[in-house]
N, C-alpha and C positions, 0 to 999 in steps of 0.2 A: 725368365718366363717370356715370352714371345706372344703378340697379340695380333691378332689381323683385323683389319678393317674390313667388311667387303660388302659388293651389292647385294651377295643374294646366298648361303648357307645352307646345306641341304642335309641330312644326319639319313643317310644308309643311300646304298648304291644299288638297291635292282628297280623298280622304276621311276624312283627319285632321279637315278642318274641319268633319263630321258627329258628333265625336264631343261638342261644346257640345251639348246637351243641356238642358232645364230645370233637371237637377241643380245646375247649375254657375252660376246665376245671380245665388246671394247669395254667388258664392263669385269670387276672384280669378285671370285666367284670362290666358296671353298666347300667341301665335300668330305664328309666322315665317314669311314668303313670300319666295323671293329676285326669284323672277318676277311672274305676274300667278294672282292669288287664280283658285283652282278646278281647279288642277293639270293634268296631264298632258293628262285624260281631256276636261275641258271643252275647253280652250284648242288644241291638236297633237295631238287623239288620237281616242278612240272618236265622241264626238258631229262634230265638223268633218269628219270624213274619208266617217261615216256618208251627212251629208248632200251631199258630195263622188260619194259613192256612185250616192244618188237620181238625182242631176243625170246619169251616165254611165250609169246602165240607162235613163233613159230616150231618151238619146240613140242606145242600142241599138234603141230602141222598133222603129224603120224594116223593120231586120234581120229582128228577129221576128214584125212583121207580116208579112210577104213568106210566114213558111214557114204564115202558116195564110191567105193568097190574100187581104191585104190593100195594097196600095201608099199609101202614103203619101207626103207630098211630101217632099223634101230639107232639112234643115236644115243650121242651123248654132250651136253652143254659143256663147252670149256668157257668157264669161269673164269678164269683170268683174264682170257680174249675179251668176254664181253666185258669184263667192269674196264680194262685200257680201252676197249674202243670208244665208250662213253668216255670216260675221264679224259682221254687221251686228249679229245678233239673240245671238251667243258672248261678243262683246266687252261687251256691255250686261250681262250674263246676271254676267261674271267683275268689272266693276266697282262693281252692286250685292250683289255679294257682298263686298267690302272694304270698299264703305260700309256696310253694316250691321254688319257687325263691327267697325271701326274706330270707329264712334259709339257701341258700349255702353258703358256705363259703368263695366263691370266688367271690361272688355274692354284689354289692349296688344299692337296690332298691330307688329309690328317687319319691319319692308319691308328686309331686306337677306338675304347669304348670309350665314349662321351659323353659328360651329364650337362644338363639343361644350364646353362649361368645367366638366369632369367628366361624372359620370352623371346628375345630373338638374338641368344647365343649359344654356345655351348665350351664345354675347358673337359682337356682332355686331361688320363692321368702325368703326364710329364710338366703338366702347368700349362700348356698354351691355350691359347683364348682365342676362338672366333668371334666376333661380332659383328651381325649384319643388317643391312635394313629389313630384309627378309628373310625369313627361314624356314624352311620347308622338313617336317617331322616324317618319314617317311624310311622309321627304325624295324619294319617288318613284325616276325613273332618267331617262336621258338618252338622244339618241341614240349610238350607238357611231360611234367617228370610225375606220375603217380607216389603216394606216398606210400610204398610197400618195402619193406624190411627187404634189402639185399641190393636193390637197382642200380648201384655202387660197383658190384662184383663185375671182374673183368668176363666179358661175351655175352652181359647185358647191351644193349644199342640202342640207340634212338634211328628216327630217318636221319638221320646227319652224317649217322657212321655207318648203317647195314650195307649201303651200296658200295665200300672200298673194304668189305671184309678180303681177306687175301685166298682164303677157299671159302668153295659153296658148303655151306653147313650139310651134315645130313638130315639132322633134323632141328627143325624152329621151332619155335612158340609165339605166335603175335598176341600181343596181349593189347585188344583195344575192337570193337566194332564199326567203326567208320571210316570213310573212306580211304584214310592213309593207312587204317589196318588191311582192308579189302584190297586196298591195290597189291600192297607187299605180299599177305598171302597168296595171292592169283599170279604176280612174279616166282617166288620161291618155290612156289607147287611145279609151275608150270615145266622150269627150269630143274625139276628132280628132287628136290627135298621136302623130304615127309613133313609138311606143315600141321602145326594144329592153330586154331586162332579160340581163344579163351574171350568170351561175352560175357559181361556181368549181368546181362536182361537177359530178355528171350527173343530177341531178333537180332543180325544184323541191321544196319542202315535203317535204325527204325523211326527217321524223320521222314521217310520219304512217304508215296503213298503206299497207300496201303494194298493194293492189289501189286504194287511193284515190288514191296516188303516179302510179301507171301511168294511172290515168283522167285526171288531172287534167292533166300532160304528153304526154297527147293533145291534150286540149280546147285550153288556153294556148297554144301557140304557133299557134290558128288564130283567135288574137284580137289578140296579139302578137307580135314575134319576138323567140323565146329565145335566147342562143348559151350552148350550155354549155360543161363546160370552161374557161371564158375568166375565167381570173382578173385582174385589173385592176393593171396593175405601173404606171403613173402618168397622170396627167390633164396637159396643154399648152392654153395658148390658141393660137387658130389668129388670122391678123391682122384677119380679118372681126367676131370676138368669138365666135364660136362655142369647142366644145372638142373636143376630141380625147382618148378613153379608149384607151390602148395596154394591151394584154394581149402575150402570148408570140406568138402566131398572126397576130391581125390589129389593126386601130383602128379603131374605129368616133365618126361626129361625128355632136353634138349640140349645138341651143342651152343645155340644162339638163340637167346632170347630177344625178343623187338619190343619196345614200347611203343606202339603208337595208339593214343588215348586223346589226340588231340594238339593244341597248340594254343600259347597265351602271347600275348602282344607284349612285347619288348618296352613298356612304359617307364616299369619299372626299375629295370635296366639304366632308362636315357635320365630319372629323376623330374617323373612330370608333376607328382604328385607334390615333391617339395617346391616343382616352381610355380605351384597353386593353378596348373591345367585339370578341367573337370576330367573327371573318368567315368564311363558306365563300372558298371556290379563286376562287369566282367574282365576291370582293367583298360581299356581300350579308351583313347582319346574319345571326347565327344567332338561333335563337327558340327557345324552350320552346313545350309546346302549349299555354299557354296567353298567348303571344306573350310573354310578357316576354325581353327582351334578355339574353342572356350572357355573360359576363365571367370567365375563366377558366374555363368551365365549368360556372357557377352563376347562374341567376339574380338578376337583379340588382331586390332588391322596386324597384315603383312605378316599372320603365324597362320600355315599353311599345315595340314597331313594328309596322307595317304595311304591305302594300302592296308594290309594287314594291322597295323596298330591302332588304328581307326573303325575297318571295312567290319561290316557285320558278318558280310561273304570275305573269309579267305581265299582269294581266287585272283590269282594273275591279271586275268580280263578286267576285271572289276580295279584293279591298284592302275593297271594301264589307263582305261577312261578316265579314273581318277584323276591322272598325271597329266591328261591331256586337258583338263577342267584348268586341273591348279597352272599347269602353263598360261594358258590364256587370260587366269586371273592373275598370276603376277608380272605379266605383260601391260597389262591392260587394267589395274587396278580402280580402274572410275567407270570399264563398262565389265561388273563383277559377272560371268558366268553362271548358272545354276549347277549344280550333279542332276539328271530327269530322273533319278533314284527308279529308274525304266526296270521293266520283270529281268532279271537277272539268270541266266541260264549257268549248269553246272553238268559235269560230267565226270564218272568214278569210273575209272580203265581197267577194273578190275574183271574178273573172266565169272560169268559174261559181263560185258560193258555196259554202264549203267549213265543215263543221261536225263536230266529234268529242268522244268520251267516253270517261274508260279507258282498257281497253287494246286496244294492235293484236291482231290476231290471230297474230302473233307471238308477240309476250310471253303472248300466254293458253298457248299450247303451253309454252314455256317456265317458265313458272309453276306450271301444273296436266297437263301432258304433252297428249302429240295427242289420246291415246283422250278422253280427258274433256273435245274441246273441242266444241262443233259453230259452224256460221255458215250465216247466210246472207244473200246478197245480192238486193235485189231493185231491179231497175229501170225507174227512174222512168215510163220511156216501157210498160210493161209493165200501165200501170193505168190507168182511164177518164179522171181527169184528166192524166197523161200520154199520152193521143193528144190532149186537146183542147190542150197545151202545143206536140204535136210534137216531144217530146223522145227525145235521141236518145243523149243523154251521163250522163243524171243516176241516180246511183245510190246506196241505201243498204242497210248492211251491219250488221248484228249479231252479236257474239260473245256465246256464252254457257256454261255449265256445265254438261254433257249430265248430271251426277249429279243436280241438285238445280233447273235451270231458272236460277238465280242467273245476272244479266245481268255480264256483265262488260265491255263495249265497244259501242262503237256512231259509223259512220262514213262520212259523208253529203259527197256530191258533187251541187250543183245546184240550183234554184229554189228559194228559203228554206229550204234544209238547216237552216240555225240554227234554225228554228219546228218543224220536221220531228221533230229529235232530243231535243226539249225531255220528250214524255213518256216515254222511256228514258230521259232526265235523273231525271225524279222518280220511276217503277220501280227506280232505283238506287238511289239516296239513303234511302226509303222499304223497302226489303228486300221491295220486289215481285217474284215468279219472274216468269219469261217467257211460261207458259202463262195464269198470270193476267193478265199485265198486255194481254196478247194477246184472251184471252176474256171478262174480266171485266165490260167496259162496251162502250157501244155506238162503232163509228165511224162518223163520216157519210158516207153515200155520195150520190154521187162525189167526195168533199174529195179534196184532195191527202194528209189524213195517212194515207192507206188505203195510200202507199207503206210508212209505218211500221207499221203493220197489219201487211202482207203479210210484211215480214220477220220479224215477231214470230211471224208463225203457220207461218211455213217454221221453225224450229228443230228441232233435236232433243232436244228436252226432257219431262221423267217429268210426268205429271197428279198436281200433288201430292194429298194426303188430304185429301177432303171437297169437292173441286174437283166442281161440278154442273154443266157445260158443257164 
């Protein structure tokens, strides 16, 4: 058995493995991956799916030429092209990332899954032993396995395997309503195969708001077919190889089935539970704000997480900020950092693209009552470069505080929503009102952010003191 001493211990490598640092380079350092170096986000997640993405708008190209009186000729996706040019250039990206850290010299990388051996160690299965003054939990999450009869059967997938299938299926089944179902469906449609996406409720994405809910289960099912209602009681193979998903109602066949139903934090996995770290209901470490891990209810100095096994938001952005808190807190351990647990933005790529902040216009009512709330919606097809899009579905919403202008939501259906929402992103975080942030600077005309304009300047909000426009 082998044991290391070191400064500072880190257990997962996507943005755990930003927190090496210059600080740390006369200092002894070691690093756990059970998979492949660059976690989640690199490898099954934000970047692969993104460019997954590319490939299916543009295969929509045809579609959308047509509505502004261009025809273009017929295509057809080659499938193997796109998943090598993703991989191709992911896979390179995830194995100079373990060679370089594997070569420092101050550096122990330990390639296995590893349980907790206390609070600031961990033993891998061949016996070795890290232990450090620090240690940084930062084990991401997984996909969620539904418990349905068959999910075993070969041409089931999770997101971990659908993007290295070796042909595009003809037809799929995503069995799950949220976002990583939504993106995959709006991929696989786009790209040619007859999807169907199976909903146990009656909406997609039905956390979001509620006018974005209604828009967005308009648009979807005339890209895909939805069945709602249809909860999934077990998967069969059929003698062809194909599958069969049986719900209450009806079956629907497919060559490849997808699970996407969500994701659970990795806790389990690392043995946080036996090393008496708290967990919420839902698995996920508990944190102080200034991320240190809890243990009874107390902080436990120099035990550190991030990210997904923690994050309430699973979100990249969000593990990142994280990383750059917990850095400067185990830098600097006597002037501790806060998280500003600030409004959190999120964006679903799936077609059309789906982006949000805050709160619904729900919760703001609920929150702060009706009289105090105001919103407004403006859409997209309503604005110069919405005629020259042709849009017909796209729309964005703002809530805000009729007392004081204070933005409180913000909630975008269609053409780069995600870019759309970004300057309400930073009016929030910043304690910009809404007349300001509305009046203050110029927007370009005819850009598209002139949708974000318009709804900033539809508000009903007070002209604060000293306001000169």
């Amino acid at each position: 058995m082998t044991t290391h001493q070191v400064d500072l211990a880190i257990i997962g490598t996507g943005s755990g493995n930003s927190l090496l640092s210059e600080y740390w380079n006369d200092k002894q350092v070691a690093i756990a991956e059970k998979a492949v170096f660059g976690g989640t986000c690199l490898n099954v997640g934000c970047i692969p799916t993104k460019m997954f993405v590319r490939s299916a708008e543009m295969a929509r190209t045809r579609v959308d030429a047509a509505r502004v009186n261009v025809e273009l000729p017929a295509g057809e996706a080659n499938w193997p092209a796109i998943r090598d040019r993703v991989f191709g250039r992911i896979d390179a990206i995830a194995e100079s990332g373990y060679d370089y850290r594997n070569s420092a010299s101050n550096a122990t990388v330990v390639s296995a899954e590893v349980k907790l051996a206390g609070t600031h160690g961990f033993r891998a299965p061949d016996g070795t032993e890290v232990h450090a003054q620090q240690l940084v939990i930062a084990a991401g999450s997984r996909p969620m396995i539904p418990q349905i009869e068959g999910v075993d059967l070969p041409g089931v997938h999770t997101s971990d395997s659908v993007m290295r299938l070796v042909k595009l299926p003809e037809r799929l089944i995503v069995i799950g309503g949220g976002y990583i179902a939504c993106e995959f469906a709006a991929i696989f449609s786009g790209l040619g195969t007859h999807t169907t996406q199976l909903v146990r409720k009656d909406a997609l994405m039905r956390h979001l708001d509620t006018e974005l809910v209604t828009a967005f289960n308009t648009e979807a099912p005339q890209h895909w077919n939805v069945a709602y209602q249809a909860e999934p009681r077990k998967i069969t193979a059929n003698a062809d190889g194909s599958l069969q998903v049986h719900t209450d109602a009806h079956s629907y066949t497919a060559d490849v089935v997808l699970l996407a139903t969500g994701r659970v934090p990795n806790t389990d996995r690392i043995g946080a539970r036996e090393a008496g770290l708290d967990l919420h209901d839902d698995g996920r470490l508990v944190v102080d704000e200034y991320q240190r891990v809890l243990r009874d209810g107390q902080p436990v100095t120099g035990l550190y997480a991030l990210g997904d096994i923690c994050a309430e938001d699973q979100l990249k952005h969000v593990a990142n900020y994280e990383a750059r808190v917990v850095m400067h807190n185990l830098e600097n351990p006597q002037q501790l950092r806060a998280n500003s647990r600030r409004a959190v933005p999120a964006a679903v790529f799936t077609h059309p693209e789906l982006a949000m902040v805050g709160l619904t216009e729900a919760e703001a009512i609920e929150k702060i009552g009706a009289e105090h709330v105001t919103s407004k919606t403006q859409q997209v097809g309503d604005t110069a470069y919405g005629w020259a899009l042709e849009d017909s579905a796209g729309l964005f919403k703002i809530v805000a505080d009729k007392r004081d202008g204070s933005i409180l939501g913000a909630h975008a259906m269609g053409y780069q929503s995600s870019n759309l929402i970004q300057p309400v992103v930073m009016a929030m975080n910043l304690g910009i009102d809404a007349y300001t942030a509305a009046r203050g600077q110029y927007w370009i005309h005819p850009a598209l952010m002139e949708v974000t304009e318009n709804a900033l300047l539809g508000l009903e909000v007070p002209v604060p003191p000293g306001a000169d426009l």
